[in-house]
C-alpha angles and dihedrals in degrees: 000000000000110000118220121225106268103052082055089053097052087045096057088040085051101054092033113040137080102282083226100079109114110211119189103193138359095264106145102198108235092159154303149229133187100319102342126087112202117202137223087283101038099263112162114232129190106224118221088156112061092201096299081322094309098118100061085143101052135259116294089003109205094223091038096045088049105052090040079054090052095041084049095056080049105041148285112229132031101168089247088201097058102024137049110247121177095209098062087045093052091046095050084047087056101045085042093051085062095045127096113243146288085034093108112141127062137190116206124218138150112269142355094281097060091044087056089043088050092037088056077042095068097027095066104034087050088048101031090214134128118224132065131209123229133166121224118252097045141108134214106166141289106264117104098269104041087032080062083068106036120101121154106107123028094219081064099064097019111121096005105092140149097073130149131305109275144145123222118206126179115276105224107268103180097184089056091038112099096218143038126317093251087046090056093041090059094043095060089048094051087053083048098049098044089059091049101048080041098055084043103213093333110107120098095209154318118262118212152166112222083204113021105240116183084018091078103279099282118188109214118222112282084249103049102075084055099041090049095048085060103048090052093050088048088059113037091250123137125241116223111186114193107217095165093113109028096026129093092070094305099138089036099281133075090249121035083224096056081070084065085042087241126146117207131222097218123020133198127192135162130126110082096011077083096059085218111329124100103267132150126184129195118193147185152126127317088241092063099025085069108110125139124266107281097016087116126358141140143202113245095025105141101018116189095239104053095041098056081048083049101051091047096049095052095051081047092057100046096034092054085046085240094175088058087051095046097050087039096054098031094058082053086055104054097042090059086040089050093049091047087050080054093055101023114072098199098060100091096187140340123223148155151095131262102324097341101099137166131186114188120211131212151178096247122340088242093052094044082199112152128259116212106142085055086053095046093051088043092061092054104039075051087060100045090054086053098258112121113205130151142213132265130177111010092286106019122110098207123218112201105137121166109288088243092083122125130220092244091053082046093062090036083060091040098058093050087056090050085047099050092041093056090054096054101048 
């Protein structure tokens, strides 16, 4: 028996690749355009993933393909850190351009890892203090430093100890919390400020997601952001704030934290800044983005690539008024996701901002047990009916499709996950 393409794709990838890949379904990529995916045999694919919220653009972005075209004919790599290069400095004016002051300065690297490595960098050479503060659930990356924070799934930190010196408290989860949302909230600032008051003006800086991510989506109390802002300036401790998933205009504004009304010390960005290329930023002030020449550098920061895509994406963006789609369509979104949790017992809780959107499944709402197993089938049972869409926490189907979609696409997705859910239950 003759076997078709993509079965011969997912073999090699099976006998030659890292083990520790985690694919989700067999989709084998064959290309993409605006909010569809196509596979190795030209199967059309709603995408409610963007590439792990990467392709808030849209796939093969006409503004972005093209500059990426125009940088090509000129060259792909200056070595930023050690050259002048016009491209990388016209990108950072434009992210900059879309950032809150005084955030003013930016280092340039390659993905949302490096910007949160570079990001404890600074922190701790600007503080000259040793611990850092994370929540639990959260993640920050996978390289040493930002693994030392992560913590939302134990396969992610097992076997790799020692790491820094860090404390984990528990990020405000209102829908686990057994009590009201004030009453989590505080409880999660009492668990700040005891640290605090324990490490006794040691500690560099908080980390923290302004939406969980990998942690299931989790949408803080409206109060927290603010509350925790506070705490941190009370105590000469930086704020980092890690936008590299909610951030680039994905809950309605450019940052995740401007919804609290809340300004970082420290921000990291990276994901879909990039329209497709691997790019990270880190920025802050130019009173903590001080530090001396070759206290932190790289090889291919600011690459000209990704920079002329980065600076495309973002006009597009702005220009397309992206942030009002998102919080128009994603209100949309969450009021057809709140009438299927009244009818469907399996959905446990909805919740989210703009196009950052989670939908927690569980065994029974009395019970709240997850259900990752349903998730798991739902998934599935969402590919086979041609909607891509991937995990996030241990129970949570996540929503984060390109900022492109229309509201008419939204309710086509929507009705796959109905759909799928029904099923399941």
């Amino acid at each position: 028996m003759k076997r078709d393409r993509c079965s011969i794709v997912r073999e090699i990838d099976k006998d030659i690749m890292s083990t520790s890949y985690d694919r989700d379904t067999d989709f084998v990529y064959s290309g993409g355009k605006g909010v569809y995916l196509f596979d190795c045999h030209g199967r059309k694919f709603l995408d409610f993933a963007a590439g792990i919220s990467v392709m808030n653009a849209g796939h093969s972005n006409p503004q972005v393909m093209s500059a990426i075209r125009k940088q090509l004919s000129l060259g792909t790599h200056a070595a930023f850190p050690d050259f002048y290069a016009e491209t990388p400095v016209m990108f950072s004016q434009t992210l900059l351009s879309l950032l809150p002051s005084p955030l003013n300065r930016v280092f340039l690297s390659n993905s949302g890892t490096e910007s949160v490595e570079c990001a404890i960098k600074l922190a701790k050479w600007h503080s000259r203090k040793k611990w850092l503060v994370a929540f639990s659930p959260c993640f920050h990356g996978r390289t040493m430093g930002s693994l030392s924070m992560t913590d939302s799934k134990p396969v992610q930190r097992e076997g790799f100890a020692p790491f820094l010196p860090v404390k984990h408290v528990p990020y405000p989860y209102p829908y686990r919390f057994n009590g009201s949302e004030e009453e989590c909230s505080n409880a999660s600032l009492s668990a700040v400020e005891n640290v605090f008051k324990k490490l006794d003006g040691n500690i560099a800086g908080v980390f923290f997601e302004p939406i969980s991510g990998e942690g299931g989506y989790i949408v803080p109390p409206k109060n927290f952001a603010r509350a925790l802002r506070k705490l941190c300036s009370e105590f000469g401790v930086l704020l980092c704030a890690d936008e590299v998933q909610s951030g680039c205009f994905r809950t309605g504004k450019f940052l995740a934290i401007s919804n609290f009304g809340v300004k970082p010390d420290i921000l990291c960005m990276s994901k879909s800044i990039g329209g497709g290329l691997p790019l990270g930023a880190t920025v802050a002030s130019r009173k903590i983005m001080n530090w001396p020449h070759g206290a932190h550098s790289n090889t291919f920061g600011g690459n000209l690539l990704a920079c002329a895509a980065g600076k495309a994406a973002l006009e597009f963006m702005e220009r397309k008024n992206l942030a009002k789609n998102a919080e128009r369509v994603g209100k949309s979104m969450l009021k057809r996701l709140s009438e299927m949790k009244e009818d469907i017992e399996i959905v446990g809780d909805v919740r989210g901002m703009g196009l950052m959107i989670g939908v927690e499944i569980v065994e029974s709402k009395k019970s709240k047990k997850p259900g990752h197993g349903k998730r798991e089938e739902i998934l599935k049972k969402c590919f086979e009916k041609g909607l891509l869409m991937l995990a996030c926490g241990n129970n949570v189907l996540r929503l984060c499709p390109p900022l492109v979609l229309t509201e008419n696409e939204a309710m086509k997705g929507l009705d796959l996950i109905e759909s799928a859910l029904k099923e399941v239950e």
